[in-house]
C-alpha positions in Angstrom: 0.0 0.0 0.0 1.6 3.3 -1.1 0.5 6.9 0.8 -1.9 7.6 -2.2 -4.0 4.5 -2.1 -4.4 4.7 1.5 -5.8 9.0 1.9 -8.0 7.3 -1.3 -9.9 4.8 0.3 -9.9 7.1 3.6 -11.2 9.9 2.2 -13.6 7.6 0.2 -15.3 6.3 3.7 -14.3 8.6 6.5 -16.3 11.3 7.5 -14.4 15.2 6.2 -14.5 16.5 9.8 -10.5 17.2 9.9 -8.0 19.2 8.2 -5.7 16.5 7.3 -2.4 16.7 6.4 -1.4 14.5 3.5 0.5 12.1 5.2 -0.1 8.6 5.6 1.9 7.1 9.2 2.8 3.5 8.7 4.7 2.6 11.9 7.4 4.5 14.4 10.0 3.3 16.7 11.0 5.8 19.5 9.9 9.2 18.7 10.2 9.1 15.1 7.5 7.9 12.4 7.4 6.3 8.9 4.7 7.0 6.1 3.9 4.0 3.8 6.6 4.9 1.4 9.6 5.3 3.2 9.8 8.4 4.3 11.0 9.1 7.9 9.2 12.1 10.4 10.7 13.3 13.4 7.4 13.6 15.7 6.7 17.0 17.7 2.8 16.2 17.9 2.8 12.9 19.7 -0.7 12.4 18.5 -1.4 15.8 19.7 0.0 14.8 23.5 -1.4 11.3 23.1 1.8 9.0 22.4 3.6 10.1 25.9 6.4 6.9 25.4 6.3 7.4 21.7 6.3 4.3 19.3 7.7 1.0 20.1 8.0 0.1 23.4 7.8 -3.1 24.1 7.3 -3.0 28.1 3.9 -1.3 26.9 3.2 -3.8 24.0 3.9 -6.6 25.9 1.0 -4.8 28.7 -1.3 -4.6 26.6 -0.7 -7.8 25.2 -1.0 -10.5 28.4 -3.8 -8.4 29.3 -6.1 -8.7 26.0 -5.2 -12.6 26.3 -6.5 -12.5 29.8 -9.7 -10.0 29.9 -10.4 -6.9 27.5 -13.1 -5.7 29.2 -15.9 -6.5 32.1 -17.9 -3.4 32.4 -18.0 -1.7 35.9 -20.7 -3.7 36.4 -17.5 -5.8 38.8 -14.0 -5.5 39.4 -10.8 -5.8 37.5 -6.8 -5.6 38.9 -5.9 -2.4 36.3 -8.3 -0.2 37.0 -7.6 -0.5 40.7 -3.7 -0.8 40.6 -3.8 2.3 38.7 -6.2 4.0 40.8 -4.2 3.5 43.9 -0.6 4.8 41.4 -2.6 8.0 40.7 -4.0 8.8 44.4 -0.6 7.7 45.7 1.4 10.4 43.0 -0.7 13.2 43.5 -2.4 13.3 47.0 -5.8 13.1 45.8 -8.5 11.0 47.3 -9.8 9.0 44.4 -10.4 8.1 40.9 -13.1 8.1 38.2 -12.0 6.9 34.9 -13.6 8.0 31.5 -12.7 7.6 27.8 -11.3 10.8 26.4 -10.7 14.4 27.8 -13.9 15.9 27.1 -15.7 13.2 28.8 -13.3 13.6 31.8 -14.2 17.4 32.0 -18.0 16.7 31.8 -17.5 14.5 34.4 -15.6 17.3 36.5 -19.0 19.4 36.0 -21.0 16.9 36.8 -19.3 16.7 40.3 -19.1 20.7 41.1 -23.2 20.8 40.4 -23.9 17.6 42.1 -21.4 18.9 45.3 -23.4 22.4 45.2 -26.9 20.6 44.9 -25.7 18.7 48.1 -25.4 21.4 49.8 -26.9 24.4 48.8 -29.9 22.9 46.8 -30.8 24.3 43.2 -29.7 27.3 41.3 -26.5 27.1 42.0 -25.0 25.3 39.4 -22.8 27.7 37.3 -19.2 26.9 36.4 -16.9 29.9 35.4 -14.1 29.2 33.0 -11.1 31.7 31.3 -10.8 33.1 27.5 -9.1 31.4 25.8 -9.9 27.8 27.2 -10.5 24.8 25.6 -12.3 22.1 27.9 -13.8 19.5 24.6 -15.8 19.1 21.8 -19.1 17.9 23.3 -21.9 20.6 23.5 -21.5 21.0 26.8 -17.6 21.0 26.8 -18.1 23.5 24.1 -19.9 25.6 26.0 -17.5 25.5 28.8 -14.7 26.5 26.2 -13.9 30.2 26.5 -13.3 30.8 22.5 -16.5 32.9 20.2 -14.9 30.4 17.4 -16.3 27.3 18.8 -19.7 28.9 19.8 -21.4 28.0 16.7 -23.2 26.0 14.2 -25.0 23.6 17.2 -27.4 25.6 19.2 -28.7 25.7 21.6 -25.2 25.3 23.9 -25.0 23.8 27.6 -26.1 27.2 29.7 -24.2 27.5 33.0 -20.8 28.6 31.9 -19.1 32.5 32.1 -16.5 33.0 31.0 -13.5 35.3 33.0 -10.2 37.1 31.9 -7.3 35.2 32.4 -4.7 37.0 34.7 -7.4 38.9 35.3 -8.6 38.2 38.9 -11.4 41.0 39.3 -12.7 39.3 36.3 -13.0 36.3 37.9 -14.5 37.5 40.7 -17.2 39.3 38.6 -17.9 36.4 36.7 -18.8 34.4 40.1 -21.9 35.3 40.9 -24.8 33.9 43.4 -25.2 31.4 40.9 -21.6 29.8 40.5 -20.4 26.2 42.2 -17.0 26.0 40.0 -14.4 27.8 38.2 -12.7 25.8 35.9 -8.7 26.3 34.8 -6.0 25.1 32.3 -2.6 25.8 34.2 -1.3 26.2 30.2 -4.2 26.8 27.9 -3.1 24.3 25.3 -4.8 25.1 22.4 -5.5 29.0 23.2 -1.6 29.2 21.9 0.2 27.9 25.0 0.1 30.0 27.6 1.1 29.3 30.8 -1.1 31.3 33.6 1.1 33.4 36.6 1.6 31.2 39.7 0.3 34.3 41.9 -2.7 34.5 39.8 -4.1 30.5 40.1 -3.0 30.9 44.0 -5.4 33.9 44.3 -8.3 31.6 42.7 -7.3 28.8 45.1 -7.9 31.1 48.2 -11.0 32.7 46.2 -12.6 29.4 45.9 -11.8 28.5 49.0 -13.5 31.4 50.6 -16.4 30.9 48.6 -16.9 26.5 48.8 -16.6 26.8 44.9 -15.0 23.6 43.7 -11.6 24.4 41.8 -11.6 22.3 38.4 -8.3 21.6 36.9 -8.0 20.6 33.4 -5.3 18.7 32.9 -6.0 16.5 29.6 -3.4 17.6 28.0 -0.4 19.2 30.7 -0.9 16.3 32.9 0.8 12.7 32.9 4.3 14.5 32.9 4.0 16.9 29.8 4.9 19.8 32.1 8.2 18.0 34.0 5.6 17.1 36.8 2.8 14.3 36.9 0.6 17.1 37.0 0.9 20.9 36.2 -0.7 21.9 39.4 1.9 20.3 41.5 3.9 23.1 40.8 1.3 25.8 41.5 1.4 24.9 45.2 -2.6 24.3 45.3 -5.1 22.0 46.4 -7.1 21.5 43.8 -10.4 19.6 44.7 -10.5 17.7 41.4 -8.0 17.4 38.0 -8.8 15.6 34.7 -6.5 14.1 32.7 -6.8 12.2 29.5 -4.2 11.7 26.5 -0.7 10.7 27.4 -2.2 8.5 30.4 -2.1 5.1 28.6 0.6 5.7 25.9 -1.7 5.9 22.6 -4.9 3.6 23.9 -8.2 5.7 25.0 -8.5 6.7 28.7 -9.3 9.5 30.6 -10.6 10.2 33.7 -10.7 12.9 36.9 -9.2 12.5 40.3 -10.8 14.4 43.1 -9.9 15.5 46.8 -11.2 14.0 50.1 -13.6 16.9 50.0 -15.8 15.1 46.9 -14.9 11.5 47.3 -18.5 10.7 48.2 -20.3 13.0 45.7 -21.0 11.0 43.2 -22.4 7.8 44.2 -23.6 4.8 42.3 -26.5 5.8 39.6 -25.2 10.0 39.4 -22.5 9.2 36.7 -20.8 6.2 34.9 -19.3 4.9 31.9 -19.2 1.5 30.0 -15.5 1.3 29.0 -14.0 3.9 31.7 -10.9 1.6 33.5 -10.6 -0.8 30.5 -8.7 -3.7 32.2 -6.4 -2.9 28.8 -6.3 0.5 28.7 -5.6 0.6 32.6 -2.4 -1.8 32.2 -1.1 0.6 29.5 -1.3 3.4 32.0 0.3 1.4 34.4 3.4 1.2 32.0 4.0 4.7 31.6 3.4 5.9 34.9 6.1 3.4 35.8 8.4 4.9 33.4 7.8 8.1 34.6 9.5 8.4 37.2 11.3 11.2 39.3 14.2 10.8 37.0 12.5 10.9 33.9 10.2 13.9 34.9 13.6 15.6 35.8 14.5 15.2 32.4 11.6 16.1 30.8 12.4 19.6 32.3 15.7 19.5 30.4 14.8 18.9 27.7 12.2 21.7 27.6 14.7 24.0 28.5 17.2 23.0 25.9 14.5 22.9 23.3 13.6 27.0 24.3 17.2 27.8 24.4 17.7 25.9 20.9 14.5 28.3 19.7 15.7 31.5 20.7 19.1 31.0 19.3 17.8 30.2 15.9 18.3 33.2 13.7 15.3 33.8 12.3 12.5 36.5 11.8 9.5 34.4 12.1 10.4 33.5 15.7 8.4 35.9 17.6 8.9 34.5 21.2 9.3 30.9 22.9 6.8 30.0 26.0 5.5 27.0 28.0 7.0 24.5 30.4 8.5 20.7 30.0 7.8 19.4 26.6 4.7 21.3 26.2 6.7 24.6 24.0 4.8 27.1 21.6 6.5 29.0 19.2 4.8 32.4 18.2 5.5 33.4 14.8 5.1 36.9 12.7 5.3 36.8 9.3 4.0 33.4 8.4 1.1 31.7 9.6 0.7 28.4 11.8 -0.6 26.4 9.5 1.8 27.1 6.5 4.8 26.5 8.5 3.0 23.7 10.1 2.8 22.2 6.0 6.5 23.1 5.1 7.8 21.2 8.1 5.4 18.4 7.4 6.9 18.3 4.1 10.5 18.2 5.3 10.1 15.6 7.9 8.9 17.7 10.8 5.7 16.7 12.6 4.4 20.1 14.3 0.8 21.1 15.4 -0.7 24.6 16.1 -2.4 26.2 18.7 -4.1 29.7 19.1 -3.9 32.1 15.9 0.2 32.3 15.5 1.7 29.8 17.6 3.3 26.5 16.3 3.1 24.1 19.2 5.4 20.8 20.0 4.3 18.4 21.8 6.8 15.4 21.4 7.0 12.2 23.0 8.3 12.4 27.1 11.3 10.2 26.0 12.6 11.8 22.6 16.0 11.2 22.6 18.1 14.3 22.2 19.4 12.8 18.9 15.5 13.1 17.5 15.1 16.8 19.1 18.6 18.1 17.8 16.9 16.4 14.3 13.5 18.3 14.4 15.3 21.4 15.0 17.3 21.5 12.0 14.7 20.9 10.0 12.6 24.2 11.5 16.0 25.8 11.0 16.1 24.7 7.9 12.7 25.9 7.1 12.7 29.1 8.9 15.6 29.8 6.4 14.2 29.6 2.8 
């Protein structure tokens, strides 16, 4: 099968609903990927955060495997090892109380609404169910996720939206304050808004929404589908922000490339949702579950620690390069955007497709990386002469 015949019969069967790029991925090994005819890609995109380990690793394939010849799935309906061994990993890493797994990130962040209107019900009764989020955010693709997402771009074509949502300035706390009226049980934050172009919010300024919602008994919702599972040099983001969070999803890098998501919650909401208030039929896949337990052992302290390196050597690689187009380097750990001038995301995005890069984009002028947590520096030095290479013609 050539590159041609498979984007034919895709394109033939498959629903349009993405801007594709025409490449056709065969396999990878490590963090670099092969199309159907040969030709190699150094990957910055990770399956947009997804492929945490990157491609190959045969701890993980072997996982996956003894565990499909042993039981793929049960339903929560009873109990499986994974899901619990990976529960207890996860409480044990971060602090929190317990676990609900999900599929995907916007399921995991209607789940995390779920819980802040069912908490206020609890105790306040009705008409208290509003959740507050920032410009900017991106929280799913669901109509309710939508709805929480604070960007006028994705408010459209499906009406009516979820109601219950405002949306605040970020860095902007009077905003915030404004926007939590009466009516409010939740505000809900990305520590780095992924796809509003990367940008990381002020320490000072989540700590002062922390003591807000504390004041208050709002819940404070972190989303962490795509800077959690060690993307930012920590597990989780928010372990850096020197909060207590009272819940935190977390989806894509969490089992390597399979689907699984879920939220994590404090001792404050472990008993909120009880049995018949929410529930999924493949959340905690026995398979999915002993994925995750793979890359959470790999990890570890060490790896994290190096995670942060390489970050920092990628920025410092960026803002030596001598280009025009590199308007200014931002994020944390392997979670980098690069904001451009004078050429658009998506055009650079194509050339470095083109020339063997794999890059995605994020906001209106920022080329984001997200590459695999254990690119070897051999694969970053490699991606970065080809955006030098780019950024040159």
């Amino acid at each position: 099968m050539t590159n041609q015949d498979l984007m034919q019969a895709h394109n033939q069967y498959v629903m349009d609903t993405y801007g594709r790029f025409p490449i056709a991925i065969s396999h990878g090994q490590g963090a670099t990927l092969y199309d159907f005819d040969g030709k190699a890609y150094i990957d910055f995109a990770s399956g947009i955060g997804v492929n945490s380990i990157g491609y190959g690793n045969e701890a993980w394939v072997q996982a996956i495997t003894e565990q499909a010849m042993k039981l793929g799935h049960i339903s929560n309906l009873y109990y499986s090892a994974p899901a619990a061994h990976l529960a207890e990993t996860l409480c044990s890493r971060t602090g929190m109380d317990k676990v609900f797994f999900a599929n995907s990130g916007a399921e995991s962040n209607e789940g995390l609404i779920k819980l802040a209107r069912k908490y206020s019900h609890d105790k306040y009764g009705k008409n208290r169910g509003t959740v507050v989020t920032l410009m900017q955010s991106f929280h799913g693709r669901t109509i309710t996720t939508l709805a929480a997402t604070g960007q006028d771009v994705f408010h459209n074509h499906f009406f009516p939206f979820t109601p219950g949502f405002r949306h605040a300035l970020a860095g902007d706390m009077d905003s915030v304050k404004a926007a939590c009226e009466q009516d409010t049980c939740a505000v809900l934050i990305e520590l780095i808004q992924g796809e509003g172009g990367v940008l990381p919010l002020e320490k000072a300024f989540v700590q002062e929404i922390a003591a807000f919602c504390k004041e208050r008994d709002l819940l404070l919702l972190i989303d962490e589908v795509q800077t959690g599972i060690g993307r930012t040099g920590t597990l989780f983001a928010f372990q850096q922000y020197d909060i207590a969070p009272d819940a935190v999803s977390f989806a894509k890098g969490i089992a390597g490339g399979l689907p699984l998501g879920g939220f994590l919650v404090s001792e404050k909401c472990g008993g909120t949702l009880t049995p018949g208030t929410h529930a999924t039929t493949f959340g905690g896949n026995p398979i999915g579950a002993a994925a995750a337990a793979v890359v959470l052992d790999i990890l570890t302290d060490e790896i994290l620690a190096e995670v942060v390196d390489k970050g920092r050597y990628i920025q410092a690689k960026l803002l030596e390069m001598d280009s025009p187009h590199v308007a200014g380097v931002r994020g944390a750990g392997l979670m980098i955007g690069v904001t451009l001038r004078g050429i658009g995301h998506r055009e650079l995005a194509e050339k470095l497709n083109h020339a063997g890069l794999l890059a995605l984009t994020a906001g209106s002028d920022t080329l984001r990386f997200l590459p695999p947590l254990t690119i070897a520096y051999e694969e970053i030095d490699a991606g970065l002469a080809i955006l030098q290479s780019v950024l040159q013609k």
